[in-house]
C-alpha positions as CSV (number, residue, x, y, z in Angstrom):
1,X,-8.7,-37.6,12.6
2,X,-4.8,-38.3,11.9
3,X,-2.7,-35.8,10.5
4,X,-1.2,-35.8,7.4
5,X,2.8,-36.4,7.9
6,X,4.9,-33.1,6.7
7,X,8.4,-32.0,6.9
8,X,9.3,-28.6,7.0
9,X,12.1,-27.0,4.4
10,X,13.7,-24.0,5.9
11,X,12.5,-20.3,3.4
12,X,14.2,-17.9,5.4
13,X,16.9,-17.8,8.1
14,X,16.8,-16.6,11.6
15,X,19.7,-14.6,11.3
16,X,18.0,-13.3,7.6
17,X,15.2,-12.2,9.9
18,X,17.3,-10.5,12.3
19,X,19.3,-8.4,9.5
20,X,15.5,-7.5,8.3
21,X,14.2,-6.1,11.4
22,X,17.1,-4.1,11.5
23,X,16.6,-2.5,8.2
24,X,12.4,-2.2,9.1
25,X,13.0,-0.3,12.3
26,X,15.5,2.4,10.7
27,X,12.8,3.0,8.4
28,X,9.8,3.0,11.1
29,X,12.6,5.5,12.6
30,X,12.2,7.6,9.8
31,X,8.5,7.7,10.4
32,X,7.8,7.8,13.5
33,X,10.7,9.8,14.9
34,X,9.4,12.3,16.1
35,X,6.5,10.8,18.3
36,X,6.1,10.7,22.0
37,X,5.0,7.2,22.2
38,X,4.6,5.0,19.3
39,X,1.5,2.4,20.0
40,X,2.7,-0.9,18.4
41,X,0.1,-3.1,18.1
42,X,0.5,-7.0,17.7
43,X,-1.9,-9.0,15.8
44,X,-2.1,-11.9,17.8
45,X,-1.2,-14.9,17.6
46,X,1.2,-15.6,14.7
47,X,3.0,-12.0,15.2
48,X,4.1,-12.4,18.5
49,X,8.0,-12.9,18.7
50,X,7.8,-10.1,15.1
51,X,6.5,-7.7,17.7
52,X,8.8,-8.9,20.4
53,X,11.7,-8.3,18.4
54,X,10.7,-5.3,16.4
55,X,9.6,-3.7,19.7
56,X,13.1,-4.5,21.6
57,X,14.6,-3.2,17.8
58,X,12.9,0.2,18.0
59,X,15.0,3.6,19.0
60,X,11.9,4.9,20.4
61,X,9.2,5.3,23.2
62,X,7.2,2.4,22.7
63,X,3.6,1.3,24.0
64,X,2.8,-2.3,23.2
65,X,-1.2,-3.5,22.8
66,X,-2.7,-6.9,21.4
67,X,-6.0,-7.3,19.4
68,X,-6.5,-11.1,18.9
69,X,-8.3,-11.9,15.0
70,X,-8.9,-15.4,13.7
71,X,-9.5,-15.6,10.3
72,X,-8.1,-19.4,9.8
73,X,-8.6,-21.1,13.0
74,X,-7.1,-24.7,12.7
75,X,-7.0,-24.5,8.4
76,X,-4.9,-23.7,5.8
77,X,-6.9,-21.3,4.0
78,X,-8.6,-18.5,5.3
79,X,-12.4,-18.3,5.9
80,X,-12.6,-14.5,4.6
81,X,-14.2,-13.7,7.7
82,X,-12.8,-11.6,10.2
83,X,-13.7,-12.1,13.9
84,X,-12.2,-9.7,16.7
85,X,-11.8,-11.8,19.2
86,X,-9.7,-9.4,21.7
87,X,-10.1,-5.6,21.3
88,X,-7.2,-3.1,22.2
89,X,-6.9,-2.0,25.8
90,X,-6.1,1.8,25.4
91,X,-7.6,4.2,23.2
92,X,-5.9,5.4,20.2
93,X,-6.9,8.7,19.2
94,X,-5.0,11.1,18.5
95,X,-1.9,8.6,18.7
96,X,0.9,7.1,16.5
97,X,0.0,3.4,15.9
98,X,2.2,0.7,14.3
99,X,0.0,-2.4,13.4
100,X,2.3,-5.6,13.2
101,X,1.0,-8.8,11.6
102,X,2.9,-12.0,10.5
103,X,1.4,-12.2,7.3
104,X,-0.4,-11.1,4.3
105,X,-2.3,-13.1,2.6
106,X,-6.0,-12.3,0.9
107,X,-5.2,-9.2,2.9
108,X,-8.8,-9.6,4.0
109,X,-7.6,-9.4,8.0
110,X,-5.2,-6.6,7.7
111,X,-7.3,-4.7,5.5
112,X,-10.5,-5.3,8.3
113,X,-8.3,-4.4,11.6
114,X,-6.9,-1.4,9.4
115,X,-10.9,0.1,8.5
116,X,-11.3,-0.2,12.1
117,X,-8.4,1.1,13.8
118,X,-8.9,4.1,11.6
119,X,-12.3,5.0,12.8
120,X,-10.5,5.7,16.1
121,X,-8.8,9.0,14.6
122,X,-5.3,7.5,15.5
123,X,-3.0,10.8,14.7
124,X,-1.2,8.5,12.1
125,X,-1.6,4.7,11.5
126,X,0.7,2.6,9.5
127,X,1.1,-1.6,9.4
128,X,4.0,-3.9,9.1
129,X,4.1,-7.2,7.7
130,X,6.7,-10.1,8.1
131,X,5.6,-12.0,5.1
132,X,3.6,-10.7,2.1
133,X,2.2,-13.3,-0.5
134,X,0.8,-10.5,-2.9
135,X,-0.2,-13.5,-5.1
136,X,-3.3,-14.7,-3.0
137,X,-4.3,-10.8,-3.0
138,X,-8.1,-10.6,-2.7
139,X,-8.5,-6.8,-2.1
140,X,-6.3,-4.0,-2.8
141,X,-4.6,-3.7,0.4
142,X,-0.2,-3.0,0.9
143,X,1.0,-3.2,4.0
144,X,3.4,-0.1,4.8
145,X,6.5,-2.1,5.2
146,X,7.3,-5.9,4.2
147,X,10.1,-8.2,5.6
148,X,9.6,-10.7,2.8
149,X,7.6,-10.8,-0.3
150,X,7.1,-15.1,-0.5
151,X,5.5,-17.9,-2.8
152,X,1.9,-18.7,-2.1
153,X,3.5,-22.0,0.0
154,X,2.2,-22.5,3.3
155,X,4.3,-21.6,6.2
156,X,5.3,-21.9,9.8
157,X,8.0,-20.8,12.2
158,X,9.1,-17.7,13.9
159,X,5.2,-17.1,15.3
160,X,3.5,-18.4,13.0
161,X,1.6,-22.1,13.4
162,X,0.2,-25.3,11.6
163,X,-2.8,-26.4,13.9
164,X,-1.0,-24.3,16.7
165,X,2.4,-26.5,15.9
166,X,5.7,-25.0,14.7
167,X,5.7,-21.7,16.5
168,X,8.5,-22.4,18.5
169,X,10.7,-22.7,15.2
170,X,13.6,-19.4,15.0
171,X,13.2,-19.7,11.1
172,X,9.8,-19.5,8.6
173,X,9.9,-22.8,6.7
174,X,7.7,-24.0,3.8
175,X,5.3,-27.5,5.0
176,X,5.7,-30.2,2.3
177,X,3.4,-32.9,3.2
178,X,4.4,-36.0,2.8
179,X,3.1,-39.7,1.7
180,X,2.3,-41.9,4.5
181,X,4.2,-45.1,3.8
């Protein structure tokens, strides 16, 4: 199978990134100030350098867990179904959790890994989203703090992939495929 030729049109810049963390974790401050140890938990893969950064970011005691979920695999669009693939090591109840995901889409993931987590009894649990596309909403689900509300485009960088490709990029950029010639 031979993939379809793209380029890749910068949305939002690293250093616009940057400024936003900034402004999330004075507000995750405000909410979480006054915990021992705030569990920030990474939804794997696409949110790893948001967590990396958010976590270095944070003015406070910080524990940092990983739960793996695949909902796209190697597609574009999501399957709807929501497969834990890697659990949380610790135990959460009675704790402050942060969940950290790289995007919201059909809000079908977020919403699943948020039912769970809250059968737990975490002491309080709250979620954080880079990107929000609030038009490809399938249940009513908001994320407790957005980076960037974005166009129903497909995107890459900063994390999150195409086929496990563009991770690397410092930047989220919009794919426009293009004609073979």
């Amino acid at each position: 199978m031979t993939e379809r030729p793209y380029v890749i049109d910068e949305m939002i810049s690293a250093k616009a990134i940057a400024a936003r963390i900034e402004e999330l974790c004075r507000d995750i401050h405000k909410e979480y100030g006054d915990t021992d140890k705030l569990i920030v938990v990474g939804l794997l893969r696409g949110s790893f350098v948001f967590i990396a950064d958010l976590a270095r970011e944070l003015d406070l005691p910080v524990e940092v867990d990983f739960m793996e979920v695949s909902s796209y695999g190697d597609a574009m669009e999501s399957s709807r179904e929501v497969r834990i693939l890697k659990d949380l090591r610790g135990q959460i109840e009675g704790r402050d959790v942060l969940v950290v995901e790289d995007i919201v889409d059909t809000g079908h993931t977020l919403n699943h890994v948020m039912a769970l987590l809250r059968s737990r009894n975490p002491h309080r649990l709250r979620s954080i989203a880079l990107l929000d596309k609030p038009t490809r909403r399938e249940v009513d689900f908001k994320s407790s703090w957005i980076g960037f509300e974005i166009p129903d485009e497909f995107v890459v960088g900063y994390g999150i992939d195409f086929a496990q490709r563009n991770r690397n990029l410092p930047f989220i950029g919009s794919v426009r495929f293009t004609d073979p010639d």
